[in-house]
C-alpha positions in Angstrom: 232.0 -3.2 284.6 230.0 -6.6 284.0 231.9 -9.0 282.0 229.2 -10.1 278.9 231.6 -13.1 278.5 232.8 -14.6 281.5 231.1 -17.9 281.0 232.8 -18.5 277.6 235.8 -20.9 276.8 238.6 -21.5 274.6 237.0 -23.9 271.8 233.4 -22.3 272.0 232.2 -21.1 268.5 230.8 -17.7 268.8 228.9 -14.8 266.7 229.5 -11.2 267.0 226.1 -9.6 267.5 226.5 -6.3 265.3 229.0 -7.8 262.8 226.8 -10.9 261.4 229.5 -10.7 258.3 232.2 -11.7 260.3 230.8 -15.3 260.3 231.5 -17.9 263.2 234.2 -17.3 265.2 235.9 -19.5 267.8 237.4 -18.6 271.2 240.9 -18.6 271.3 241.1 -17.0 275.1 239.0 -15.1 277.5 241.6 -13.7 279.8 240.7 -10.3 282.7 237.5 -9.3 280.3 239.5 -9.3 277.4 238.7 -12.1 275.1 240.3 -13.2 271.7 238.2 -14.8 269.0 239.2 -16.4 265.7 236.5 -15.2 262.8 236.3 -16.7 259.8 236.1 -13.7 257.8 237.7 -11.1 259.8 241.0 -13.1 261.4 241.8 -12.9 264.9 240.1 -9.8 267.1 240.9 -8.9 270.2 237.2 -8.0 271.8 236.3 -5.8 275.7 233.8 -8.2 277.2 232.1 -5.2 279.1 231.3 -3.9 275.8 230.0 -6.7 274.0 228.3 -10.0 274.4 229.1 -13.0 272.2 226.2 -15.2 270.9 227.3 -19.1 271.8 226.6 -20.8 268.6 225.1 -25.0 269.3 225.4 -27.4 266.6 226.1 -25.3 263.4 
């Protein structure tokens, strides 16, 4: 399976496509296609980059 989210980094703000209420998150580790995000509104979640791809978010 494709990892969605290989070019992402720890620090990088993100958005969750299907989960706009969530609100920004930011990359706390992106680790064998597993990758840890920090939302403001829904705490830390533990995310399967083959399943998902994260929207980079520039200058908000």
């Amino acid at each position: 399976m494709e990892d969605l989210n290989a070019f992402l980094e720890p620090g990088m703000i993100v958005r969750h496509p299907n989960q706009p209420d969530w609100g920004l998150g930011q990359v706390q580790s992106n680790i064998a296609g597993k990758i840890t995000v920090n939302f403001q509104e829904s705490g830390k979640v533990v995310l399967d980059s083959s399943r998902v791809a994260l929207m980079p978010v520039m200058n908000e």
